[in-house]
N, C-alpha and C positions, 0 to 999 in steps of 0.2 A: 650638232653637225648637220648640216646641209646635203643632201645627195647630190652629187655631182653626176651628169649626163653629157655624152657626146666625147669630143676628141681629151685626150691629158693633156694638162698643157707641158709645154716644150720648159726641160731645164735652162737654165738661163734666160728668156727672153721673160721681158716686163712687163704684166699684165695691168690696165688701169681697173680698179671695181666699178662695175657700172650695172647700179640696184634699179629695176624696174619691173613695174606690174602687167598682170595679162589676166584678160579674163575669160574665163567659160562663159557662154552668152547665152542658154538653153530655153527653148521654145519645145512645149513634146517633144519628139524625136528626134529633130536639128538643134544643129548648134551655129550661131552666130559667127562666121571666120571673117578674113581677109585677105583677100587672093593678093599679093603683092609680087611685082611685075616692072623692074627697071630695065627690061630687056636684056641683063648679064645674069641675072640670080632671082627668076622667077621663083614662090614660094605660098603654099597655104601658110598661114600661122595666126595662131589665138591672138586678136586682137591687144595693143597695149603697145609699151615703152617704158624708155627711160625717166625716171623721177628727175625732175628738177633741181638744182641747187633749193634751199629755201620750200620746197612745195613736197604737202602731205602725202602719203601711198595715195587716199582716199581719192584726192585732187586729182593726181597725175593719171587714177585708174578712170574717170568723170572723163580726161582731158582726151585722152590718149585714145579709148572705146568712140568715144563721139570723132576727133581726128581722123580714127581710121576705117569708120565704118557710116561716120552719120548720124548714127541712134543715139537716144539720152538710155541711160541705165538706172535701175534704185536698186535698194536693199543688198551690198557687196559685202561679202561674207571671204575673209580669206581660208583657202582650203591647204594651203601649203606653199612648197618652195625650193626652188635648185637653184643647181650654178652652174655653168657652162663656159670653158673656154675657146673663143673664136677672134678671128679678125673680123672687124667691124668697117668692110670699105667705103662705107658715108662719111665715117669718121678719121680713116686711115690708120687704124688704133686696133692693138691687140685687147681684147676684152675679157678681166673674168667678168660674167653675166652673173649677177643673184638675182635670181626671177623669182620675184612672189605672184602667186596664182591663187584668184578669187573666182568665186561663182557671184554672178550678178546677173538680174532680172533686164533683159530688153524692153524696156518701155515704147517706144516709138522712133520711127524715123524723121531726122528733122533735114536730110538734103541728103546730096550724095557725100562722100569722103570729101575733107580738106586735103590730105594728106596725099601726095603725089604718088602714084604709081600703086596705089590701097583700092580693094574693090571689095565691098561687101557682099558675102555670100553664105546661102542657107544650106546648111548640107545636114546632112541625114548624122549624126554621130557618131555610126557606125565606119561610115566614111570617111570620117573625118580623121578617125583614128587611127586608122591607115595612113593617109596622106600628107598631115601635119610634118610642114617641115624641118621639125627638129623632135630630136627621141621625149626630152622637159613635156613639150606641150603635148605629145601624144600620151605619154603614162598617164597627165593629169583628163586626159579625155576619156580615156579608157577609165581610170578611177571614177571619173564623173559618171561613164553610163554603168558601173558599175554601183553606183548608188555613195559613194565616196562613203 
């Protein structure tokens, strides 16, 4: 069973499953985020996405951390996993979310974000922990400076 966080979903309405990865990005005492900013639903949140049709956790987690922050990452170690139901307005779709959450190593930065409206940013963990904008990636930050 999966721990679910965040709102319950709504009897009757039809949620699509949309499985995606995110990572803890830990440097000493920071953690690797991604300010995201469409000017409707500004938000901190642990780097990552949705998995592809066809393409591995492993892939999407490479694909997804470099999209929205820049950086290459090695050594990703999955630490766990929830689900979360929300509306997803990029998509126009009610979502359950099953998010699986790695810890992986920041190797280096190779430009800024592909990813529109993504800004990469170093913040203290502690901070972090707080601010994350969803309940999922804040537990798993707090577990992370907690020593998971």
């Amino acid at each position: 069973m999966i721990r679910r966080f965040g709102e319950t979903p709504e009897p009757g309405r039809r949620y699509i499953r949309r499985p995606g990865v995110y990572a803890l990005l830990p440097r000493g005492s920071s953690l690797l985020v991604t300010w995201y900013d469409d000017g409707l639903n500004p938000e901190l949140q642990l780097p990552g996405g949705g998995i592809d049709p066809g393409e591995s956790p492993i892939t999407a987690l490479h694909r997804e951390v470099f999209e929205e922050t820049g950086w290459l990452i090695t050594a990703p170690r999955r630490v766990g996993a929830f689900r979360r139901f929300t509306y997803m307005p990029e998509y126009d779709l009610w979502a359950e979310k099953v998010c699986y959450i790695y810890r992986a190593r920041p190797v280096r930065p190779m430009g800024p974000p592909s990813e529109e409206f993504h800004e990469a940013v170093w913040m203290d963990t502690s901070d972090a922990t707080r601010m994350l904008g969803n309940e999922g990636d804040r537990h798993f930050a707090i577990r992370h400076m907690q020593g998971l």
